[in-house]
N, C-alpha and C positions, 0 to 999 in steps of 0.2 A: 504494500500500500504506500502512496505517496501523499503525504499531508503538503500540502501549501497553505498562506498567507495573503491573500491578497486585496485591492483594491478597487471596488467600483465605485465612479462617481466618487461621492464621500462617505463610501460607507466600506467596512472592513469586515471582509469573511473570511473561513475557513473552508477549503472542500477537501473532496479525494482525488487526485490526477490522473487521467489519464491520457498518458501520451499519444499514444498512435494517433487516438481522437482528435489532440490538443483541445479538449475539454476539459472540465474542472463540475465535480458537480460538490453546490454551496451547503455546506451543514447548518455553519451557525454562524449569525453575526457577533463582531464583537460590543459588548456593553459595558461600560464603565475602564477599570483600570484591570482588572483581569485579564489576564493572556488566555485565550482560548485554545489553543495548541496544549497549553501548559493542564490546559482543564482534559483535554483529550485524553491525554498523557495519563494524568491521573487516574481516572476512571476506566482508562485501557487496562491498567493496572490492579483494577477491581473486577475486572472481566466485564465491565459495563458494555452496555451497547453501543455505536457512533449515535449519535442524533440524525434525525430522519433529513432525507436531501429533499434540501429547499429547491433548488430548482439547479437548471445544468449549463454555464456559459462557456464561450470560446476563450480560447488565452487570448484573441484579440481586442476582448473586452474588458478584458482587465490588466493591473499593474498588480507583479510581482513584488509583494513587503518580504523583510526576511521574516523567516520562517519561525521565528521566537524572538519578540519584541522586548517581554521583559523577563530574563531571567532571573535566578534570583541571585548570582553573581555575574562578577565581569567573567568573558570569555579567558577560560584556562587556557593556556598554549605550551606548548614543548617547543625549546630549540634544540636547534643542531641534531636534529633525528632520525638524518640520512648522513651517511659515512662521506658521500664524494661532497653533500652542501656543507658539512661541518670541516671538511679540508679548505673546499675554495675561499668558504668565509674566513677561516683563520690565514690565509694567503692574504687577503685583501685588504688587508691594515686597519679596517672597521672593526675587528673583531676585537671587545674590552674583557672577553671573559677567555681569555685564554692566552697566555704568556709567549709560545712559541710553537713550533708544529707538530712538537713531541706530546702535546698535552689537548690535540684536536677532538677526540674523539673522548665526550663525558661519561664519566662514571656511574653519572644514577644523571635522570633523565633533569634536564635544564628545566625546568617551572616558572611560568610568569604571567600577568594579566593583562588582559585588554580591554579596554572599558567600553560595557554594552552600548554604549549609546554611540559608539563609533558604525555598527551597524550599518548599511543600507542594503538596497535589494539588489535582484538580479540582474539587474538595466540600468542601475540611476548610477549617474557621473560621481565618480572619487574627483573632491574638491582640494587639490593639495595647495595649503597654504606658503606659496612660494617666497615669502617676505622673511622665512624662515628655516626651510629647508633648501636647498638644491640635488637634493641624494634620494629620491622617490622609488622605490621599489616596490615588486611585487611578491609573492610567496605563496604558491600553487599548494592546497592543507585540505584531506580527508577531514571534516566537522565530528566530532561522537555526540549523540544527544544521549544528555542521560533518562534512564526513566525512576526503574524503583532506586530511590535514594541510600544511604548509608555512611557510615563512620568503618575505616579499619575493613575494607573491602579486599578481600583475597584477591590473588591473579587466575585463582581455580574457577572463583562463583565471578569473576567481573563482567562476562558478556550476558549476565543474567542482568546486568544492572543494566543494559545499551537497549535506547528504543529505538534508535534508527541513528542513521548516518544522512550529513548533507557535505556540500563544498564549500569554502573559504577562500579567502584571495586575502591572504595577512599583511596587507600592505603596511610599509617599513618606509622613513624617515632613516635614511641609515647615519646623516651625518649626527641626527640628533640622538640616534640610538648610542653613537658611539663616544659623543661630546658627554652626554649623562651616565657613560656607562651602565646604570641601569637601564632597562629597557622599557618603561613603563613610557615615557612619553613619546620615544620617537614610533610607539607602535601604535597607540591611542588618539591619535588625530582624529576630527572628529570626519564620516567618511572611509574610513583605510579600514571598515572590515565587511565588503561584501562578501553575502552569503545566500546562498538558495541553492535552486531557484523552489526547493522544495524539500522536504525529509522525506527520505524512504526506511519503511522501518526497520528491524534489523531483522527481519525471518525471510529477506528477500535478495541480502547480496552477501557476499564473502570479503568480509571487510581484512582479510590477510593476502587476497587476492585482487586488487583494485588500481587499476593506472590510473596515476594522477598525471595531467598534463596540462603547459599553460604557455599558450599564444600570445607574442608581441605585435599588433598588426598585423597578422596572418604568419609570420616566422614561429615558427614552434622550437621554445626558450627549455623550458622542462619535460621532464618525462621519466618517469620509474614505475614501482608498482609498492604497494605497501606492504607487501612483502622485505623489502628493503629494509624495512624499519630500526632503527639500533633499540630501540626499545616500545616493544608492541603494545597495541590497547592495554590490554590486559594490565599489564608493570606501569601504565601511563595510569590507569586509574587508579591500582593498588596503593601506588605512590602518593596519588594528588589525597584519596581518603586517608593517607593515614594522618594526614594533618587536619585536613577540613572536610566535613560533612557534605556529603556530595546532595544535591536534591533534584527532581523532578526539572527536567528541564535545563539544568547543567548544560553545559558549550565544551568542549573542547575541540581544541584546535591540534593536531596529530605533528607538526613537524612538515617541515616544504625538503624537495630534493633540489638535486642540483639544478643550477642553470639560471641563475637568480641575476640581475643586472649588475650587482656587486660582483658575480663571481669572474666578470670579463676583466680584459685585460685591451684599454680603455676600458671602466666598468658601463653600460646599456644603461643607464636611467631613463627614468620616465618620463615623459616632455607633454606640454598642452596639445591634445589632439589625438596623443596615443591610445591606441585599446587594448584592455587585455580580457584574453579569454580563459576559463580555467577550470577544466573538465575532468571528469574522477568516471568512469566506466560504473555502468549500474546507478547510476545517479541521476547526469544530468550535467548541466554546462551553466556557468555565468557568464555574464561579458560587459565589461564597463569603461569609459569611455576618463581619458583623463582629461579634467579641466584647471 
């Protein structure tokens, strides 16, 4: 099943996807400040029933929102989670967390956040604020949604915790990433975390088998498979509960592979005009437009 968010007129649904169709049929509107996904979720989790479809439109009638408006934290992220992007980044002299080339590859999985409201959908323009960056990048990222929550979650029982999977595009400030050495602000612009175009849930794809891939203007930048991972779902979750309580709705971001605009030599940054597209097999595809 593929949950989507989206927009008619001014008013904000939820349906089921279906592709071949590019149809969407509508469940429920949303009311008040509740996240309706977030309600799905839940009560998916009760074995509840979907709510009855309101009626059935075309994707051409509507605007793609991301897929979880409010969760109940910032989007989790993993760096450095592919071997060859954790080399080029430590090659690139951006890199503040790691000393020299001996020390590329981390020990227990990099953890950090990005704040939800950097968000936008599947179509809408990343606004990079140029009065302050000049180092605009992108970062092609497998989404985990979480469903049943928890504290201290095993790596045996963690895909019991996974309600579906979507795509990310982690976009990165790298000079600010690397000026602050922490990473919280050069990844938190507000804008730099498109995501969609939809969740599918997790009884539907093989999230250790998944090409992620992600287009400059039609030039194809990335490309792996999450199989690659240096440290899989599973250890990404174990990890992140053993410190904080994971809930309904939960974001995680998985780790980008190689091919990142920092990792060239002149590095590819991102300029007004450029598109990037950035597609995960079994999903679905986003594409957004920089301004």
């Amino acid at each position: 099943m593929k949950i989507a968010k989206v927009k008619i007129n001014d008013s904000v649904w939820v349906g089921i996807v279906d592709v071949s169709a590019q149809t969407i049929e509508l469940l429920t509107e949303q009311q008040g400040h509740l996240d309706p996904v977030i309600t799905i979720i839940e009560q998916s989790l009760q074995h509840q029933s979907l709510p009855k479809i309101r009626k059935k439109v075309s994707f051409k009638e509507v605007v793609f929102l991301p897929p979880i408006t409010q969760p109940s934290k910032d989007v989790i992220c993993v760096g450095k989670n592919y071997a060859k992007h954790a080399a080029e980044y430590a090659d690139s002299g951006y890199d503040s967390s790691s000393t020299d080339m001996n020390d590329v590859i981390p020990d227990a999985p990099i953890m950090f956040t990005k704040a939800a409201r950097t968000m936008i959908g599947a179509s809408d323009d990343i606004i990079a604020p140029w009065n302050i960056t000049q180092a605009v990048d992108y970062e092609a990222e497998l989404g985990v949604i979480i469903g049943r929550g928890g504290r201290f979650i095993s790596e045996q029982s963690a895909y019991d915790h996974v309600w579906g999977y979507t795509v990310i595009n982690d976009m990165t400030a790298r000079d600010l990433q690397s000026r602050h050495e922490q990473w919280l602000l050069g990844k938190s612009i507000d804008t730099f975390c498109p995501i969609g175009p939809w969740i599918v849930t997790a009884d539907e794809v093989d999230p250790e088998d998944m090409d992620v891939s992600c287009w400059v203007n039609g030039e194809l930048r990335q490309h792996a498979n999450t199989h690659d991972l240096i440290f899989n779902i599973p250890s990404i979750i174990a990890a992140a509960s053993a410190s904080m309580t994971l809930c309904p709705g939960d974001i995680i971001a998985t780790g980008t592979p190689a091919g990142v605009g920092v990792g060239f030599h002149p590095p590819k940054f991102l300029k007004i005009g450029d598109s990037v597209k950035v597609e995960i097999s079994g999903i679905g595809a986003i594409e957004n437009a920089i301004t």
